[in-house]
Backbone bond lengths (Angstrom), bond angles and torsions (degrees), N, CA, C in turn:
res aa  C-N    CA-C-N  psi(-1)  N-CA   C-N-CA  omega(-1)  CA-C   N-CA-C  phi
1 X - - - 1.461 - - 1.529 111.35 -
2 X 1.468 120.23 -41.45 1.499 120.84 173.98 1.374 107.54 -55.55
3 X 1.486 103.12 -42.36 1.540 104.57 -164.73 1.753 114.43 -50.92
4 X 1.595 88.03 -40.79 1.913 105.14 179.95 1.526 117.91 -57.40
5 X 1.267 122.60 -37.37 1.263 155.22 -174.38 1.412 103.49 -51.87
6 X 1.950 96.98 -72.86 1.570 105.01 174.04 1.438 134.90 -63.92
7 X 1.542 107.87 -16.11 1.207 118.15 -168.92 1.745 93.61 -91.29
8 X 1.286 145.16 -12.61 1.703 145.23 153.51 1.244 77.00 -55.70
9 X 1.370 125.74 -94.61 1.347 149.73 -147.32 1.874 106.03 -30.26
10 X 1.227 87.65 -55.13 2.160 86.93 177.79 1.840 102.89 -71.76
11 X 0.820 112.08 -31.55 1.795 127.36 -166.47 1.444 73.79 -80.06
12 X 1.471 176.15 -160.74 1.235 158.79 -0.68 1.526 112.37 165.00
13 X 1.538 88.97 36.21 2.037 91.93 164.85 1.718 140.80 -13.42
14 X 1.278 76.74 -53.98 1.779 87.29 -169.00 1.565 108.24 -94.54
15 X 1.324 137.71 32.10 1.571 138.70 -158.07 1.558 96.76 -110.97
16 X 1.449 118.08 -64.27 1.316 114.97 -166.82 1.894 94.67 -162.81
17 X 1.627 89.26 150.44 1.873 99.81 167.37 1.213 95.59 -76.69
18 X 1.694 101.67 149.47 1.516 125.39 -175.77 1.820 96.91 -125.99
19 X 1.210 133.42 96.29 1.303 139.70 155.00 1.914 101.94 -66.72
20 X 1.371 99.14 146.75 1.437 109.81 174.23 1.354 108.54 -136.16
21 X 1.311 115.24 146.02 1.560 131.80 -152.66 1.419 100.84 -151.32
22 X 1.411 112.38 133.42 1.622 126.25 172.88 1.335 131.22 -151.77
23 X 1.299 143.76 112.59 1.452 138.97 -158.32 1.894 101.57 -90.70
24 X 1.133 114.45 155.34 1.495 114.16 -155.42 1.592 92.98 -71.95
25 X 1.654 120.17 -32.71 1.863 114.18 -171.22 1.357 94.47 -118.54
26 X 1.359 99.02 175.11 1.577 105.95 179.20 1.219 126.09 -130.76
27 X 1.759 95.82 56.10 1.406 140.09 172.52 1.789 108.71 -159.08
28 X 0.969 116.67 29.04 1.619 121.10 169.54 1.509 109.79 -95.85
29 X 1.435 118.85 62.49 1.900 121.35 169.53 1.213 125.26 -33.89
30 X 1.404 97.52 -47.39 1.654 88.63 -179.19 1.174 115.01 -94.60
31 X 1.284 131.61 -12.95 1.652 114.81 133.64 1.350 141.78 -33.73
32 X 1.039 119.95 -39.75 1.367 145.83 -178.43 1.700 110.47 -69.09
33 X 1.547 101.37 -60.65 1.489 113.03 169.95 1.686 116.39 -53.34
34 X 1.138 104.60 -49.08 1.137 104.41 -176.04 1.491 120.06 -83.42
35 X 0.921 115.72 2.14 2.083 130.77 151.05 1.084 91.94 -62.75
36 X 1.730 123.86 -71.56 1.510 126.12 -136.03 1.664 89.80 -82.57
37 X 1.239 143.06 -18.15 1.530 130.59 161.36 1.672 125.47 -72.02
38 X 1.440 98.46 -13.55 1.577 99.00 -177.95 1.559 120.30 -89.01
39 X 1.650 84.26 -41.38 1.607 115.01 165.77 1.815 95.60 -43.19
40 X 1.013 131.90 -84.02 1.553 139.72 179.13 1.293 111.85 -28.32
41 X 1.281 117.34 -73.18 1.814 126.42 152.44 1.395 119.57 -7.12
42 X 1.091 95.86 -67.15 1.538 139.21 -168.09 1.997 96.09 -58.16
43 X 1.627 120.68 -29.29 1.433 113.25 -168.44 1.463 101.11 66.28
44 X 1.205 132.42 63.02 1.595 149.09 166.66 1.558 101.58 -85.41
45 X 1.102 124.94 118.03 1.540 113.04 167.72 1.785 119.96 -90.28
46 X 1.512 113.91 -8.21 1.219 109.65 154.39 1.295 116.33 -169.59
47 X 1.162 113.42 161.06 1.908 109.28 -169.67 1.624 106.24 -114.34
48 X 0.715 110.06 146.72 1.667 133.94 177.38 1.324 109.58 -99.53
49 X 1.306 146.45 109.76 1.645 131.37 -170.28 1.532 106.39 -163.88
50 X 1.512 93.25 125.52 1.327 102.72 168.71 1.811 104.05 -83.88
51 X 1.147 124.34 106.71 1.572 128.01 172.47 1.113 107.23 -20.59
52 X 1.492 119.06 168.27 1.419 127.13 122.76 1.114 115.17 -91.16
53 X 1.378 131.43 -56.21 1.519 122.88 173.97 1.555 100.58 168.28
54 X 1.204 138.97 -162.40 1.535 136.91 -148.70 1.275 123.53 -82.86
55 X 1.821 107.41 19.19 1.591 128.61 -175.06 1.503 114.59 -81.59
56 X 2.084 91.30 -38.33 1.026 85.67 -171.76 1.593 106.47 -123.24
57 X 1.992 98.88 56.20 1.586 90.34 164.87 1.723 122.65 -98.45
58 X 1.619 129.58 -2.52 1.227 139.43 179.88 2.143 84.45 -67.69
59 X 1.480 120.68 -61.38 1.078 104.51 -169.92 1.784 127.38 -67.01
60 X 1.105 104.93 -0.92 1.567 123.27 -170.64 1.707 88.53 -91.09
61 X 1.653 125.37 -60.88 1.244 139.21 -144.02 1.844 83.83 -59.29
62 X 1.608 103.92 -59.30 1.719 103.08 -154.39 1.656 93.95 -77.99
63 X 1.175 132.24 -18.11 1.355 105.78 160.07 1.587 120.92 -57.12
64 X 1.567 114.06 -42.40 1.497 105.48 -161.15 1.895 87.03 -63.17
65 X 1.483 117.23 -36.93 1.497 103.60 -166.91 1.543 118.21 -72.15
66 X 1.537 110.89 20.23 1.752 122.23 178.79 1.047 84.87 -123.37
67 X 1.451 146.62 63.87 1.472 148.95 -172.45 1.375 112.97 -4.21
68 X 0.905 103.78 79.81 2.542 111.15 -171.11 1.531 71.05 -129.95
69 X 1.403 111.67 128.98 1.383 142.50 175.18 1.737 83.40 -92.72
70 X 1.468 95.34 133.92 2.029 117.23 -173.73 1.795 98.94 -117.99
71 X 1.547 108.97 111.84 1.510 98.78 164.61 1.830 107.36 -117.96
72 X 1.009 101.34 93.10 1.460 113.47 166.86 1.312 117.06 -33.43
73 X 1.450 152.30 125.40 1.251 165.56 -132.97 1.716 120.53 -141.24
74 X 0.760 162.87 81.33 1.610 146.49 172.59 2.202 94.49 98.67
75 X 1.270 124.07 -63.12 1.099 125.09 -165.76 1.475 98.45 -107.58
76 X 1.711 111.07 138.34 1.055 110.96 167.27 1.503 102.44 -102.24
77 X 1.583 116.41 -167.32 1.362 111.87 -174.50 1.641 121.90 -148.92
78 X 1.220 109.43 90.52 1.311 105.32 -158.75 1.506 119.40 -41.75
79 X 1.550 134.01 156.10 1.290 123.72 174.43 1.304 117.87 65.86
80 X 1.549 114.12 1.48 1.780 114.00 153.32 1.402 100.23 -131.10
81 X 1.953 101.80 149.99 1.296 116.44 -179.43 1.641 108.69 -106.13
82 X 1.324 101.77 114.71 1.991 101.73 -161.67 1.957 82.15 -92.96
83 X 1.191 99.41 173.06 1.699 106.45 -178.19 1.570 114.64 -87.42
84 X 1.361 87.89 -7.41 2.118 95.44 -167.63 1.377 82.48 177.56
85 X 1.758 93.68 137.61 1.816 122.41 177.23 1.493 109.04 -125.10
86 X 1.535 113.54 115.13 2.001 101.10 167.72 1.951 97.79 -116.02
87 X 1.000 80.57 137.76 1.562 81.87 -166.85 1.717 99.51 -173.74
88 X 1.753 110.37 141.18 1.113 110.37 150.78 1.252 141.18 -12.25
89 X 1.513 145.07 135.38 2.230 114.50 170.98 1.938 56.72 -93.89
90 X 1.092 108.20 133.96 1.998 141.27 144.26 1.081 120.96 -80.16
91 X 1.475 138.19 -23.96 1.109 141.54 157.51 1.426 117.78 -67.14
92 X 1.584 111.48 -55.46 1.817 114.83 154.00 1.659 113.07 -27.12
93 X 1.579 107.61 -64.56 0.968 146.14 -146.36 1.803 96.55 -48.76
94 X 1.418 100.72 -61.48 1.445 140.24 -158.62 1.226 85.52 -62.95
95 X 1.348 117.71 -70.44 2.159 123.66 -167.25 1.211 88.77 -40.86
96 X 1.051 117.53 -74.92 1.855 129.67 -149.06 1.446 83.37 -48.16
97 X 1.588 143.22 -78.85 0.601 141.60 -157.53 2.130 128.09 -27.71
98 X 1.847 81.47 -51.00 1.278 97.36 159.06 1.191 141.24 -53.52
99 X 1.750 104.02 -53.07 1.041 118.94 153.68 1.544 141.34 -10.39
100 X 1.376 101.99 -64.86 1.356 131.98 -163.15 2.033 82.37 -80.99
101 X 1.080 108.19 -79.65 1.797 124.85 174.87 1.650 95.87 -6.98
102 X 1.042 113.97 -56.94 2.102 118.30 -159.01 1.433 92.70 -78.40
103 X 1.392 128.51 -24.24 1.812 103.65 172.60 1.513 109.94 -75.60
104 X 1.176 116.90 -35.64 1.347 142.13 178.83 1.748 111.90 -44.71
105 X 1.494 114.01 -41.96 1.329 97.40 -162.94 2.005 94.08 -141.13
106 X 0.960 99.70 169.84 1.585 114.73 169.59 1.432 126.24 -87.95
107 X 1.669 94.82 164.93 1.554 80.35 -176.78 1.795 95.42 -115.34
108 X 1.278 89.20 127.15 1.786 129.74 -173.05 1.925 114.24 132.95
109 X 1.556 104.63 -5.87 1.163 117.02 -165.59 1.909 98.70 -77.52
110 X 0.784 134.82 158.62 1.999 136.45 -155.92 1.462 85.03 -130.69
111 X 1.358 121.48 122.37 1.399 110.94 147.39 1.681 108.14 -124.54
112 X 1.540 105.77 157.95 1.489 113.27 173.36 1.754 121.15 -101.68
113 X 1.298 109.40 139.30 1.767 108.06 -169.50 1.343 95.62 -100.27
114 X 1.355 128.07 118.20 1.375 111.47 166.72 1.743 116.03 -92.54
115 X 1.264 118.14 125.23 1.899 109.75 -174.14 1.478 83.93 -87.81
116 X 1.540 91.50 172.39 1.425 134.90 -169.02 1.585 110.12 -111.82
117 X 1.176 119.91 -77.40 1.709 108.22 -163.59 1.702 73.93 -141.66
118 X 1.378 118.90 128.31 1.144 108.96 -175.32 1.933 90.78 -104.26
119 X 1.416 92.54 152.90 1.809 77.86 -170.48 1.486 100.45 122.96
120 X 1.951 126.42 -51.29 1.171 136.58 -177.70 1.138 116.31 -87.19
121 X 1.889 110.07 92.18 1.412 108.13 166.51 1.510 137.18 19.58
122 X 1.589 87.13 -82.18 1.162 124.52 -153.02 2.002 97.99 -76.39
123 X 1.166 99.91 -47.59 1.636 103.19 173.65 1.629 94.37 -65.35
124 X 1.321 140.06 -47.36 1.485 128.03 -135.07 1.456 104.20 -88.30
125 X 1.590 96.00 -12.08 2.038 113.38 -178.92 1.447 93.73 -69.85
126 X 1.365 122.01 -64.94 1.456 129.65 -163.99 1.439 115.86 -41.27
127 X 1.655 112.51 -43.84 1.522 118.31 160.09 1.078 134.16 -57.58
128 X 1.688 127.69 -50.45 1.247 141.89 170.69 1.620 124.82 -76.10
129 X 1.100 114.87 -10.35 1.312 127.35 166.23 1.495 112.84 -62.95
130 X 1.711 106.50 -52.74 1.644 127.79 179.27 1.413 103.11 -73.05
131 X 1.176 125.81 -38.86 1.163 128.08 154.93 1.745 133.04 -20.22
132 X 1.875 71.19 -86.69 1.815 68.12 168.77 1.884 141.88 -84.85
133 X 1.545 97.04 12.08 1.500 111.60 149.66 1.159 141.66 -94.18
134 X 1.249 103.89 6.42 1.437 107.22 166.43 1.578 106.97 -130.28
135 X 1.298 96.48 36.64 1.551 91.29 177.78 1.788 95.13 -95.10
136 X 1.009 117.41 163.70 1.606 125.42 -169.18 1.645 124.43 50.37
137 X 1.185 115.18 11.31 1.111 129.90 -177.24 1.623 119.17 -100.05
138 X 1.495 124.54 0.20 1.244 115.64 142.91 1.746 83.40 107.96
139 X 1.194 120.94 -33.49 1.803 128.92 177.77 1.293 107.71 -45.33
140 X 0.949 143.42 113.89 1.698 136.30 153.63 1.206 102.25 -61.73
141 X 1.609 119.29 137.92 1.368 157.11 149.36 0.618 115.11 -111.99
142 X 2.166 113.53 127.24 1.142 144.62 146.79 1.249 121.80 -108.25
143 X 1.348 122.72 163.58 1.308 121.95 -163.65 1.733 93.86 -132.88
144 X 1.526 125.64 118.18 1.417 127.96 150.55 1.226 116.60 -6.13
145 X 1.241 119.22 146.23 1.798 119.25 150.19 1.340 116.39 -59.37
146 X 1.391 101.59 -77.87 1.697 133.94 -158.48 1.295 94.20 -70.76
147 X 1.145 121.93 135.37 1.578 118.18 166.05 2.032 102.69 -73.71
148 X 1.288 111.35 170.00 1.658 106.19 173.09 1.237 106.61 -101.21
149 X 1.610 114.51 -32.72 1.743 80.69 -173.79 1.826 106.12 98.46
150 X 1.453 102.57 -20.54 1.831 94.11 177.40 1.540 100.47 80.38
151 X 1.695 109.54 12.83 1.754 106.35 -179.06 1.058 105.34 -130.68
152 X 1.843 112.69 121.54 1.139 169.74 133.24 2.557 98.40 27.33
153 X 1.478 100.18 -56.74 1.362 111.97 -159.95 1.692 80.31 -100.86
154 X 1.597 134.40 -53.09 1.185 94.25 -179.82 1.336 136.71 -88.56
155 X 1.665 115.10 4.87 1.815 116.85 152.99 1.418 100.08 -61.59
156 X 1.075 167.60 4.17 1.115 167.47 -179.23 1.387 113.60 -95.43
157 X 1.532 107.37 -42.59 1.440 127.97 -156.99 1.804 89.80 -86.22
158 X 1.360 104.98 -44.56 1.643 118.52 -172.89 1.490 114.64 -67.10
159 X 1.513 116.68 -32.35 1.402 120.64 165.97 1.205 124.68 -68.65
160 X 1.404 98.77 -26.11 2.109 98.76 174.78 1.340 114.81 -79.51
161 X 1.374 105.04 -35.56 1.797 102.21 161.99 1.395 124.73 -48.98
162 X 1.305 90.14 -38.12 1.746 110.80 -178.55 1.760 111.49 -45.41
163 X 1.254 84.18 -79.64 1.474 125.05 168.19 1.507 89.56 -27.69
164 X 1.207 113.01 -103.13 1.879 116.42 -163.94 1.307 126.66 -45.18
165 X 1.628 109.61 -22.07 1.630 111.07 152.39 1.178 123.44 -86.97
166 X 1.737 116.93 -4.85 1.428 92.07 -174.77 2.064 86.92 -145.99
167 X 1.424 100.07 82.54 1.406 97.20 -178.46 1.348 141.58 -59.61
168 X 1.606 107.01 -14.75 1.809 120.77 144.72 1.209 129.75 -69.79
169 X 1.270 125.01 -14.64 1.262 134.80 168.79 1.805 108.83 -7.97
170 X 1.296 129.16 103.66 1.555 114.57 174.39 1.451 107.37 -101.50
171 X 1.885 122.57 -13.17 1.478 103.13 -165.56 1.771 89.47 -140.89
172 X 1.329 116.61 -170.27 1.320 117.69 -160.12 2.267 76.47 -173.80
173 X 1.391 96.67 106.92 1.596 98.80 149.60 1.830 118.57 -125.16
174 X 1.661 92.73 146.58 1.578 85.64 -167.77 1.573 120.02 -102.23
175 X 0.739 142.33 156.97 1.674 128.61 170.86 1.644 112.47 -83.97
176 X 1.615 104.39 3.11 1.320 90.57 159.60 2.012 99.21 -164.67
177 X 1.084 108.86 171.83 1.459 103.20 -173.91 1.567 122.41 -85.58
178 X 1.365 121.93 -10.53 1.092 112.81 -173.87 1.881 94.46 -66.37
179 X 1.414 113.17 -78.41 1.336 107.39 -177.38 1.238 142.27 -27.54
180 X 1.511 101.85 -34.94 1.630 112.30 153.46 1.510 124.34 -33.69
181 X 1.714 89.92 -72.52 1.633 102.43 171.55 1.144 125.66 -21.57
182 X 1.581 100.86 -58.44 1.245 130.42 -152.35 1.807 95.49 -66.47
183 X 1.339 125.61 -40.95 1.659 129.87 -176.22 1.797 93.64 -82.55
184 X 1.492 120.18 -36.65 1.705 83.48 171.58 0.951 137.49 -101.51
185 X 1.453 114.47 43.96 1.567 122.86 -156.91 1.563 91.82 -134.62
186 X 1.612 116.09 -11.49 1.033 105.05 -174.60 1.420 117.00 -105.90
187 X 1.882 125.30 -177.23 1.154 114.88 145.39 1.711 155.84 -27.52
188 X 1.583 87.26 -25.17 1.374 93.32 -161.83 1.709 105.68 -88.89
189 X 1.690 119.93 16.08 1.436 116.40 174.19 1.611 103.86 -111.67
190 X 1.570 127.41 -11.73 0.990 120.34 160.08 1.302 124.27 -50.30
191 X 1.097 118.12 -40.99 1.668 142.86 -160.37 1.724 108.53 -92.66
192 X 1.501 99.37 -58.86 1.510 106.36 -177.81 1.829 95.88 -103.59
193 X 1.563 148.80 81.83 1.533 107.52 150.64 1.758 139.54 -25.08
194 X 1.145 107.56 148.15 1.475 102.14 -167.20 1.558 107.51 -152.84
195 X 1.083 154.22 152.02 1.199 146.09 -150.77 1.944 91.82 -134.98
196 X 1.089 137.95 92.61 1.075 148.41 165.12 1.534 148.45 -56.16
197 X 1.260 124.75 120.20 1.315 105.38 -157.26 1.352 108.03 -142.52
198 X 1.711 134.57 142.78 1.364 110.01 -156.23 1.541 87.05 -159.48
199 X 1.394 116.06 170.96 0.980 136.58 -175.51 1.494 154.44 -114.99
200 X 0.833 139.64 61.15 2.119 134.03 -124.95 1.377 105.16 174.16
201 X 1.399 112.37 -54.52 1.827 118.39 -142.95 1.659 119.73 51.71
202 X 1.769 99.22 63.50 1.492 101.78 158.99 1.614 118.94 -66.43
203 X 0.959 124.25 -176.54 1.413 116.53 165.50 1.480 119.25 -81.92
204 X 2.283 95.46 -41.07 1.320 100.93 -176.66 1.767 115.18 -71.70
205 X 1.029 122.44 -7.92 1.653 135.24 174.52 1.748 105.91 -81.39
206 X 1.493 103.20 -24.11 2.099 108.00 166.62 0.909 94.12 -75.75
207 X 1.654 139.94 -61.04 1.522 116.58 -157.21 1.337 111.12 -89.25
208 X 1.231 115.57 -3.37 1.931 105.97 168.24 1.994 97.95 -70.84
209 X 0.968 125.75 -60.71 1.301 128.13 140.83 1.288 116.70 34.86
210 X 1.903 84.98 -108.02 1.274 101.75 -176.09 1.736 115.81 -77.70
211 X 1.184 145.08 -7.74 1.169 139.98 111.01 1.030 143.80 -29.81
212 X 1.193 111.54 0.90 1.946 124.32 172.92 1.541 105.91 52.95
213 X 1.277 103.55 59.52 1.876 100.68 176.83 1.635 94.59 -135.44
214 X 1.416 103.76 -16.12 1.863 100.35 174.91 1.857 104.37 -126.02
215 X 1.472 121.28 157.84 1.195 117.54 178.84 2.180 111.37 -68.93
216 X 1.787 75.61 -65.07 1.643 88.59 -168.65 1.816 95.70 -147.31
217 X 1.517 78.93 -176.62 2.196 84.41 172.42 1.840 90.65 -171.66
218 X 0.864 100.18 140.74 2.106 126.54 -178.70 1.656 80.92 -99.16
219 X 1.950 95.74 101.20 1.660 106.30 170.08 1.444 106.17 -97.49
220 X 1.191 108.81 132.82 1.722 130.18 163.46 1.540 96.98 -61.94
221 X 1.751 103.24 168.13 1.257 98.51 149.55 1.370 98.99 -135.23
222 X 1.709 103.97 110.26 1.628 118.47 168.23 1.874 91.12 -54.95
223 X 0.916 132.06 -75.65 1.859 112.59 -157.31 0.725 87.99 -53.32
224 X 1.627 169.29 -88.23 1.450 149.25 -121.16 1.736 104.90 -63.43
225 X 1.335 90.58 -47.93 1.937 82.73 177.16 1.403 123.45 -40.40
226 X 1.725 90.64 -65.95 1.720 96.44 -170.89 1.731 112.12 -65.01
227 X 1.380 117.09 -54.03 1.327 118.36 170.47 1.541 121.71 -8.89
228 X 1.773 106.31 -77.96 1.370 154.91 -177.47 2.106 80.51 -54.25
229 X 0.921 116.75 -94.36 1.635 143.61 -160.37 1.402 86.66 -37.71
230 X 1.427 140.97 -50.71 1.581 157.93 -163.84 1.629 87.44 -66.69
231 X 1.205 122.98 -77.97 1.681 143.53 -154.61 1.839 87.25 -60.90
232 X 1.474 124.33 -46.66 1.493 107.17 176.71 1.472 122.70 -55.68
233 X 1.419 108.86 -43.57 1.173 123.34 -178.60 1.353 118.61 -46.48
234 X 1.422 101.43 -66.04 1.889 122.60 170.98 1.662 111.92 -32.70
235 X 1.529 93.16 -50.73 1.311 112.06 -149.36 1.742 80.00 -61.30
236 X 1.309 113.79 -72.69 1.317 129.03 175.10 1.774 128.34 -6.98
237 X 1.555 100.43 -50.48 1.399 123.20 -175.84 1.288 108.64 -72.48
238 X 1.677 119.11 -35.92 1.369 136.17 -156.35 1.859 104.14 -97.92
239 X 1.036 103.44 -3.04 1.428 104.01 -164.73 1.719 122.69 75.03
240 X 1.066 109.00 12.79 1.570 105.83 174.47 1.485 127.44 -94.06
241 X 1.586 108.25 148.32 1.627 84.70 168.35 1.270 148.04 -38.11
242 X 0.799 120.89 138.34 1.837 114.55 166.89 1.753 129.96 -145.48
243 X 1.101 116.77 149.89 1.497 106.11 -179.05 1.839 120.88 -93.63
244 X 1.438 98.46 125.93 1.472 114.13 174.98 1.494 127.22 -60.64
245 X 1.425 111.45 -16.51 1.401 103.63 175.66 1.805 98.56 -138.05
246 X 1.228 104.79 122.47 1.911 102.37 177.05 1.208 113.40 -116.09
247 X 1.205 136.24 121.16 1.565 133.79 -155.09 2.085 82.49 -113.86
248 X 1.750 116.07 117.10 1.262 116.32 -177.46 1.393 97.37 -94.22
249 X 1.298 136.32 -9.31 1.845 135.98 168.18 1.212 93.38 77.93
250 X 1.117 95.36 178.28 1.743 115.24 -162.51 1.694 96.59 -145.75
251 X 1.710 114.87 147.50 1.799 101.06 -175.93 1.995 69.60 -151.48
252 X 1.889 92.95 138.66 1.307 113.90 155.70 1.733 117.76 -48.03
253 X 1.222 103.78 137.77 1.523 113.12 152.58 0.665 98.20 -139.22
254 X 1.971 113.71 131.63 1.037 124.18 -173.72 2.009 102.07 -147.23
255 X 1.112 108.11 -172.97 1.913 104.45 177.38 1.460 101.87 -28.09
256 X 1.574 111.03 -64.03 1.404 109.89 -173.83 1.785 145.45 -60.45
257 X 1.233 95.19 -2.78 1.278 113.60 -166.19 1.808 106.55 -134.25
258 X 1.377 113.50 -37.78 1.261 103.23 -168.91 1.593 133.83 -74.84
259 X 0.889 113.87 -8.00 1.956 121.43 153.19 1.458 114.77 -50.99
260 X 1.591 114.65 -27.22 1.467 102.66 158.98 1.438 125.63 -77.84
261 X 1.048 135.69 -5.24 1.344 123.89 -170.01 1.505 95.58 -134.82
262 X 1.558 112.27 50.62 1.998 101.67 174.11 1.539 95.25 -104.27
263 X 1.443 126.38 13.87 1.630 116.30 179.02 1.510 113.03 -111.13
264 X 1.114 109.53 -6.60 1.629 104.29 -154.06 1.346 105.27 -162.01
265 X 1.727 116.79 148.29 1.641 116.29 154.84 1.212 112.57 -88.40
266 X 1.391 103.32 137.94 1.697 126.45 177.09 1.633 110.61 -80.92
């Protein structure tokens, strides 16, 4: 997402300063809040922000009321009105996802959904999307305990639960790719095979991929967000048009495609 940011930023030097801000997890709220209050402090004329989720809408609300133009990024946020959204449609995102999932597996075949931040839109689409395509389709669905968190050791931790409650288990999809990773990188596919499926377009989720250790993954494009999300903002400050809703799409990688994208985010 920085990367997207900078790449407006070199493309259009002289428009506006671009400060960049990042909390070490991506569930640290009051990190987050306390950016978006300094930022204000600070005489910010608009923020660029990928959410955390509805913790930090009191600090979002009294910014928009210090006139700081808000372009929401990757997460939207229910019950706040940001001025401009670039972000995945996740609900699209999610079907397709499914979609793709029902050629993939049989019906008697068990797969497990692992969620992410339950609460986050944008994560809770990715589940229910897959959800509701494989509903009547003969697939068993289960759903994780533990949410992951988008982390790597506890999708790992969430598949063995999986696993020991559900000892047919044939597939494992994630609502995001680190956790994915995290189950084919580990022990637990020696023992159990599992047909894997994840969500993001990391790079390291392309080369599990194209190594035949993951099926597929529905890639975002973080630079299109921020890029796109940056150029509203500008546009915003400058008096120019701009568009309020930016849908950045989502494109399969799968065997056939994923050796292109094991270096880089798109």
């Amino acid at each position: 997402m920085i990367a997207g940011a900078k790449k407006y930023q070199t493309d259009n030097p002289t428009q506006v300063d671009i400060s960049y801000l990042a909390c070490k997890t991506n569930d640290d709220t009051p990190c987050q809040i306390a950016q978006i209050q300094d930022s204000v402090t600070k005489g910010t004329k608009a923020i660029v922000i990928a959410n955390m989720g509805p913790g930090v809408m009191p600090a979002l609300n009294a910014a928009k009321a210090a006139g700081v133009k808000i372009v929401l990024v990757d997460n939207n946020l229910p019950g706040f009105t940001p001025d401009a959204i670039s972000a995945t449609d996740n609900d699209k995102g999610g079907v397709l996802a499914g979609d793709y999932i029902k050629t993939q597996l049989k019906s008697g075949d068990t797969i497990g959904l692992m969620e992410a931040v339950r609460g986050v839109p944008a994560l809770d689409a990715r589940i229910n999307g897959v959800k509701k395509e494989l509903a009547g389709t003969g697939i068993n669905v289960v759903i994780g305990g533990a949410e992951t968190k988008c982390d790597a050791a506890t999708g790992a931790s969430v598949a063995q639960d999986l696993i020991t409650k559900n000892p047919k288990l044939t597939a494992i999809y994630s609502a995001c790719d680190a956790p994915a990773e995290g189950v084919a990188s580990s022990d637990i596919v020696k023992n159990h095979p599992l047909k894997i499926f994840g969500y993001d377009g990391d790079p390291a989720m392309a080369q599990l991929i194209a190594d035949g250790k993951a099926v597929a993954t529905m890639a975002q494009s973080p630079m299109k967000m921020t890029n796109l999300g940056v150029q509203a903002a500008v546009n915003m400050i400058l008096g120019k048009p701009f568009e309020t809703s930016i849908d950045t799409g989502v494109t399969l990688w799968d065997k056939s495609n994923a050796s292109q994208f094991t270096s880089s985010w798109q």
